[in-house]
KOLMARTI-458078 format. One line per 4 residues: their letters; for each residue x, y negated, z negated of C-alpha. Coordinates in pm, 1 decimal. Layout:
A) X/Y/Z; ...
This chain:
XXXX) 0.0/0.0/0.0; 135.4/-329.6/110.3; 183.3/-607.7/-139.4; -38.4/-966.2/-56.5
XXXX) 242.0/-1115.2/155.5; 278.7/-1396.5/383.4; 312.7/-1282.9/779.3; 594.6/-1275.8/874.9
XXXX) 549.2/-1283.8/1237.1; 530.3/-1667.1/1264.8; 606.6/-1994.0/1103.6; 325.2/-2087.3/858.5
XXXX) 253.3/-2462.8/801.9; 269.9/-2557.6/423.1; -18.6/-2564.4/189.6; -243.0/-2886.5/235.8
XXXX) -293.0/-3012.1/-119.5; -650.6/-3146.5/-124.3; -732.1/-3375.3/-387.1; -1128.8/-3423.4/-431.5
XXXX) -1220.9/-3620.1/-707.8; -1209.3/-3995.3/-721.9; -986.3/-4200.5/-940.2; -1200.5/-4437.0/-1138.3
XXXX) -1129.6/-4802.8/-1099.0; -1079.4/-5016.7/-1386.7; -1181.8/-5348.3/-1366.3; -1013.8/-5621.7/-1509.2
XXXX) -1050.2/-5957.4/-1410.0; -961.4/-6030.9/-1038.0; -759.9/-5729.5/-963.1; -1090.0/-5497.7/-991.5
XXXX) -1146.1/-5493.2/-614.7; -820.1/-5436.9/-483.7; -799.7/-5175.8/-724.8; -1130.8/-4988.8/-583.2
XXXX) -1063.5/-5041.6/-274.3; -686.7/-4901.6/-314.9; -810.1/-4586.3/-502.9; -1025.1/-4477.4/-256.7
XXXX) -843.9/-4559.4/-1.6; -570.9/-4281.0/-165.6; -801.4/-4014.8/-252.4; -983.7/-3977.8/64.4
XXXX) -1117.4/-3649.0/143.9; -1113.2/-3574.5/538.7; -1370.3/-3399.8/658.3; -1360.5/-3029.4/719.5
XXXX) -1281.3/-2948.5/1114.4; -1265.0/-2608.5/1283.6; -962.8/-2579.5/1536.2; -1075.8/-2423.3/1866.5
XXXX) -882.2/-2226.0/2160.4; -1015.6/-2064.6/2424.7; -953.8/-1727.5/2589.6; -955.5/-1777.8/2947.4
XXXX) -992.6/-1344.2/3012.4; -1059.4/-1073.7/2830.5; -663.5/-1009.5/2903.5; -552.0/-1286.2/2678.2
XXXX) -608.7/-1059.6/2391.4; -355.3/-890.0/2481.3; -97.7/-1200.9/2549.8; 163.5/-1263.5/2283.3
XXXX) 123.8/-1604.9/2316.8; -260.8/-1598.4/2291.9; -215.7/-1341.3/2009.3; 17.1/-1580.4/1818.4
XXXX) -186.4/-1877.3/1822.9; -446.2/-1721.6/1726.8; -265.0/-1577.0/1407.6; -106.4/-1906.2/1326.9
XXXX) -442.4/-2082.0/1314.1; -594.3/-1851.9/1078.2; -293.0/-1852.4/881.7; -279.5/-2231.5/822.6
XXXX) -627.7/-2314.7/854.9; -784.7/-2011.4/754.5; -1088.9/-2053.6/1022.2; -1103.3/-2056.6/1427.3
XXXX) -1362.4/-2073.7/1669.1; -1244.0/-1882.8/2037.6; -1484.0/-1941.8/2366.7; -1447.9/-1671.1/2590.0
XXXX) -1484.7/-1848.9/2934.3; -1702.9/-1508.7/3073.8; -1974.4/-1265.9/2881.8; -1842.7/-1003.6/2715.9
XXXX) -2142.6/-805.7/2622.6; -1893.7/-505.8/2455.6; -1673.5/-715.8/2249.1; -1401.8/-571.2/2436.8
XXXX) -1171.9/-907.5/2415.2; -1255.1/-879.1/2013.8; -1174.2/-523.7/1948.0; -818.4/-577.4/2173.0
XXXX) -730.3/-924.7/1982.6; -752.2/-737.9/1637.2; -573.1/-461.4/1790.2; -258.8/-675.1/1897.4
XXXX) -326.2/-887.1/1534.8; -232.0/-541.6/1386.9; 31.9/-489.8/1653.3; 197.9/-845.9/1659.2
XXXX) 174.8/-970.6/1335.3; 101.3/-688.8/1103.1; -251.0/-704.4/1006.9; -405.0/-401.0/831.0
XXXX) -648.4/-254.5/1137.3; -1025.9/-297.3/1108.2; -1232.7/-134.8/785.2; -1548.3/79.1/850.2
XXXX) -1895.2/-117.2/780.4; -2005.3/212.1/605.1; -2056.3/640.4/619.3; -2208.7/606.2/954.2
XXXX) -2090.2/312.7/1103.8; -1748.5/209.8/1327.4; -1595.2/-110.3/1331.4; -1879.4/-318.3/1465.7
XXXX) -2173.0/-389.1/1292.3; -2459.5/-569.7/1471.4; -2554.7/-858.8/1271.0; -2920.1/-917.1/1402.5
XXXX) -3324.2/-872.1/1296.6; -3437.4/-494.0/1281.6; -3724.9/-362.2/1168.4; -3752.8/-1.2/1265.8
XXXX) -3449.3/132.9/1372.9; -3138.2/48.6/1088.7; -2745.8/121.7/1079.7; -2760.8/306.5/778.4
XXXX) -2976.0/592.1/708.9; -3289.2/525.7/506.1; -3136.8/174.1/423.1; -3204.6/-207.7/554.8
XXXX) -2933.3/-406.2/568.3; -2902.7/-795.9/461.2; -2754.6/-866.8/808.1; -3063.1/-637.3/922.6
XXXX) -3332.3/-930.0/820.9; -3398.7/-1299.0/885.1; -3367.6/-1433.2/572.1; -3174.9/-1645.0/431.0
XXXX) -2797.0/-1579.3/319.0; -2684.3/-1759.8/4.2; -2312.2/-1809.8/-17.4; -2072.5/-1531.1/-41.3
XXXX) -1768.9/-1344.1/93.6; -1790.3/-1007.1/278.5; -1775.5/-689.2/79.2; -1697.8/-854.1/-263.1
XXXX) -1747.6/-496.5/-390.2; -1481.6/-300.8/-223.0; -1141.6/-259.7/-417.7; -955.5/-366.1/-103.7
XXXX) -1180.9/-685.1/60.6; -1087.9/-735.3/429.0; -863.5/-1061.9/479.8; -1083.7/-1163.4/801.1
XXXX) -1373.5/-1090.6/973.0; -1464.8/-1196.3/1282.4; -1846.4/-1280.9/1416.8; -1916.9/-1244.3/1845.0
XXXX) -2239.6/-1463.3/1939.8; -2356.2/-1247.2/2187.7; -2706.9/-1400.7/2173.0; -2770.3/-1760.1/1940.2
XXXX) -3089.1/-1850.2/1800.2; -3239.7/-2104.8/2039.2; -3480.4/-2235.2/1789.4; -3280.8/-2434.1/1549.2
XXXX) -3224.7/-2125.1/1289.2; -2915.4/-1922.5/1189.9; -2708.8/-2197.3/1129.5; -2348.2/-2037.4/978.1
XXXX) -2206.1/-2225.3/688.2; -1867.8/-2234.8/541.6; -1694.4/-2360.2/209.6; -1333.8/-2395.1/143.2
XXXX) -1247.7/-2264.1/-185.2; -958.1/-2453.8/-247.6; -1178.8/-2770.9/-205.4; -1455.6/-2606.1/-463.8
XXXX) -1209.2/-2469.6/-695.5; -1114.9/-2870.9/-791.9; -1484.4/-2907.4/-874.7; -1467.4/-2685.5/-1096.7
XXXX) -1353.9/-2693.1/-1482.1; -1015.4/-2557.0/-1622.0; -1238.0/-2353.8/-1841.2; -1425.7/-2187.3/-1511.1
XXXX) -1140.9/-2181.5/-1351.0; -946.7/-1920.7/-1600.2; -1293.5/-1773.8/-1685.1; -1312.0/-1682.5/-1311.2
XXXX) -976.5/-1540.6/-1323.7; -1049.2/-1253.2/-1530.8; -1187.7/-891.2/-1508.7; -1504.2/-965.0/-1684.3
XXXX) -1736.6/-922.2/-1407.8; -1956.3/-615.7/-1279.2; -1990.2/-611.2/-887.0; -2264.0/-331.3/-806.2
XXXX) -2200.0/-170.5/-469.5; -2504.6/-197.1/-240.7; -2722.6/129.1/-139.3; -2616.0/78.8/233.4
XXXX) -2263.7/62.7/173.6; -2214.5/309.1/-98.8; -1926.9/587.4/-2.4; -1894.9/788.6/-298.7
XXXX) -2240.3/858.7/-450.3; -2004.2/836.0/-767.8; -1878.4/501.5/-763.1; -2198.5/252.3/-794.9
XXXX) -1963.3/-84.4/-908.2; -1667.2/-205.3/-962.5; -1522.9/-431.2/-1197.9; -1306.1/-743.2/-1196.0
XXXX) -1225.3/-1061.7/-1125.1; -1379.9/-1300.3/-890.7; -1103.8/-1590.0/-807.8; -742.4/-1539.9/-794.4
XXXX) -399.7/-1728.1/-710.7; -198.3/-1605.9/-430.2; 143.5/-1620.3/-540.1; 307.2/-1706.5/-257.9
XXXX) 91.4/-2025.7/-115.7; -36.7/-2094.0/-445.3; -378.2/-2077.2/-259.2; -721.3/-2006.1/-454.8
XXXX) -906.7/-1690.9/-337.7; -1259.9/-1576.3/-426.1; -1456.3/-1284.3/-366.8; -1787.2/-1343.4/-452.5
XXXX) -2239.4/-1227.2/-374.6; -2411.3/-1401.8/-682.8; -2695.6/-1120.7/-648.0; -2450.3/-802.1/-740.7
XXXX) -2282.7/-979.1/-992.8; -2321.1/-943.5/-1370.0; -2100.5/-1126.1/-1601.8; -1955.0/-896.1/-1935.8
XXXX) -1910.5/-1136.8/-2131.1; -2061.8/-1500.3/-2255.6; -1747.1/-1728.0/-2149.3; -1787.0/-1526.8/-1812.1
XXXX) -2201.5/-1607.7/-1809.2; -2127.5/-1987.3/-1854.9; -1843.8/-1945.9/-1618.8; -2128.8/-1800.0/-1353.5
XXXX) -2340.5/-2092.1/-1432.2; -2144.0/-2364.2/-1366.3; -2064.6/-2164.8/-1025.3; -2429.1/-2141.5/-936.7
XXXX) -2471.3/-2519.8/-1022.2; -2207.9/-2619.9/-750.7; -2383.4/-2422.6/-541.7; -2724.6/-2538.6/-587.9
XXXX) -2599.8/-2904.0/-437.8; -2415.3/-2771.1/-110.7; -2694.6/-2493.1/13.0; -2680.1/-2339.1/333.3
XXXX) -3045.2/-2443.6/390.9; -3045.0/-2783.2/323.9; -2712.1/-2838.8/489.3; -2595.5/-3128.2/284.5
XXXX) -2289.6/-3318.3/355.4; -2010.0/-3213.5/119.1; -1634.1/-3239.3/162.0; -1616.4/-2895.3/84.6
XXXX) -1823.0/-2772.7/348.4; -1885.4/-2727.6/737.6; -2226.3/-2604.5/915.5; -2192.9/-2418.0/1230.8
XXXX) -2501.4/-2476.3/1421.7; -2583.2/-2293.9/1763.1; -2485.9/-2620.3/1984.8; -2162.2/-2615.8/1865.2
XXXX) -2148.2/-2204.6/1865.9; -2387.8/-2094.4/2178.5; -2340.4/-1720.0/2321.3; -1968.0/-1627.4/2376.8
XXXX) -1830.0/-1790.9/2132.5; -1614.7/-1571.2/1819.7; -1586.6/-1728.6/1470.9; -1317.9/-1592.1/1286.3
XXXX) -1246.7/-1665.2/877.4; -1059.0/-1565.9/602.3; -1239.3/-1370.5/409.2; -1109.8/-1512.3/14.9
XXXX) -1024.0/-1871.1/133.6; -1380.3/-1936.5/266.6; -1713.5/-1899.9/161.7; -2004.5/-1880.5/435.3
XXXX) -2404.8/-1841.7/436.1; -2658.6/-1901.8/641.6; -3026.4/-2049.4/663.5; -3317.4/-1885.0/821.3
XXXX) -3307.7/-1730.9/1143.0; -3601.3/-1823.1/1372.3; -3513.9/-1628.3/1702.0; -3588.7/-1271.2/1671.6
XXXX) -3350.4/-1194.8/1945.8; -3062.0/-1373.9/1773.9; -2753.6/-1102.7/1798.5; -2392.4/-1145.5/1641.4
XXXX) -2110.1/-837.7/1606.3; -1909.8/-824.2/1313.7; -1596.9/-705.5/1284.3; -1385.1/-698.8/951.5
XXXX) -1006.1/-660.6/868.3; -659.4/-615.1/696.9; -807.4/-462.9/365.0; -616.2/-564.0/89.8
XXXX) -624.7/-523.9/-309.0; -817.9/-826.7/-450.4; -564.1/-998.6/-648.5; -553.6/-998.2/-1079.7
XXXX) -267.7/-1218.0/-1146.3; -440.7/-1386.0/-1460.8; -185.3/-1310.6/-1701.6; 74.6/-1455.1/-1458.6
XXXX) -120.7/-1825.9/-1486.6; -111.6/-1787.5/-1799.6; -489.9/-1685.6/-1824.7; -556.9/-1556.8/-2174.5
């Protein structure tokens, strides 16, 4: 088992230090305004972008070029939207790119979605005919996704995952949120923080992803520092979560409070967080994320006919560094 390393198949940009809180003026006499206006001026929070290449042929997954840009942008930024310039109704170009990710740059290869699945799982409405046996998937319904990362339950979360737009939702719905942890960790207390940090949390395993008909949950933590980048990481689905302890439950609540003001169905402006409607992601189009740096949910869907592929990758163990932060 690999340790959580940096790749080293390309030069990595440094961390971006984001400060998000304002410093409060003090005003005193006639310095007050240029002391506003200098404060904010200093602690001004850009907001979120998603870099964007294109892939010209299904071939360029295969490029080293292609296949190094694309690493390098996930590695600094963490998320990347790709156009493919022709329909690819098969995902081959997908399936190839996280091939040569694994070749190239030494990314884990892709996890199976469950017993009975592959490596693609098709992220759009059913209602007879499911994935699993017996079971409905989340990514099987319309509804509403709150915010969390993929497979929070697993021992070894996948780094990315990848979603194809093979069809969007032409009425308005589906939008795709995402929120940068290291921009919600600074929201967040010291005390939350370090609660967060520590294996004090149940994570239930859902029916349609269950492997071992022995193993139900896990348990752990739920934020983490890589040691390396000195990045914050989450894993995180608020509705298989229960917290062992009370510094853990209050912990959980102040979570859920931050949440409440940046939903996925409201789609409020926050610095911390991007909406990806279907103008600016229409059929053909891949969004790819890491899977502990970013958050994503989504509103309603209102096209029955709206179809994404899903594709997850480079399982690693989830991180429990607490004691070396000094977590006690």
């Amino acid at each position: 088992m690999r340790p959580l390393v940096r790749r080293a198949c390309s030069s990595l940009s440094p961390k971006l230090h984001v400060r998000c809180h304002f410093r409060e003026a003090h005003s005193f006499a006639a310095g007050a305004a240029t002391t506003v206006q200098s404060s904010t001026r200093l602690n001004y929070v850009p907001p979120l972008t998603v870099p964007h290449l294109t892939a010209p042929t299904i071939e360029h997954s295969t490029q080293e070029k292609h296949v190094h840009e694309v690493h390098e942008e996930l590695s600094k930024h963490g998320i990347l939207k790709i156009s493919l310039v022709s329909p690819d109704p098969e995902s081959h170009y997908l399936r190839q790119l996280v091939l040569s990710l694994h070749e190239r740059c030494r990314h884990q290869l892709p996890i199976t979605h469950s017993a009975s699945r592959g490596w693609f799982w098709d992220v759009r409405p059913e209602s007879v005919s499911f994935q699993t046996d017996n079971h409905r998937a989340r990514s099987e319904t319309m509804d509403e996704f709150p915010w969390h990362t993929d497979c929070s339950y697993e021992e070894m979360p996948p780094r990315y995952f990848a979603l194809h737009v093979l069809q969007h939702d032409r009425f308005g719905g589906g939008t795709l949120s995402a929120m940068n942890i290291q921009r919600l960790n600074q929201t967040l207390s010291p005390a939350t923080q370090a609660s967060l940090m520590r294996q004090e949390y149940g994570i239930r395993i859902p029916k349609e992803f269950v492997k071992d008909p022995a193993k139900q949950q896990i348990t752990g933590n739920l934020m983490a520092i890589d040691e390396e980048s000195q990045s914050c990481m989450i894993r995180f689905r608020r509705d298989l979560l229960t917290p062992l302890t009370e510094r853990a439950s209050k912990a959980l609540e102040e979570l859920d409070a931050c949440f409440q003001t940046t939903g996925a169905a409201a789609q409020s402006d926050s610095p911390s967080t991007v909406h990806l409607t279907a103008a600016e992601f229409p059929a053909a189009t891949i969004i790819m994320m890491d899977n502990r740096r970013w958050l994503h949910a989504r509103n309603e869907i209102n096209d029955p006919k709206r179809h994404l592929r899903r594709i997850r990758w480079d399982a690693l163990p989830f991180p429990s560094n607490a004691e070396t932060i000094g977590v006690e």
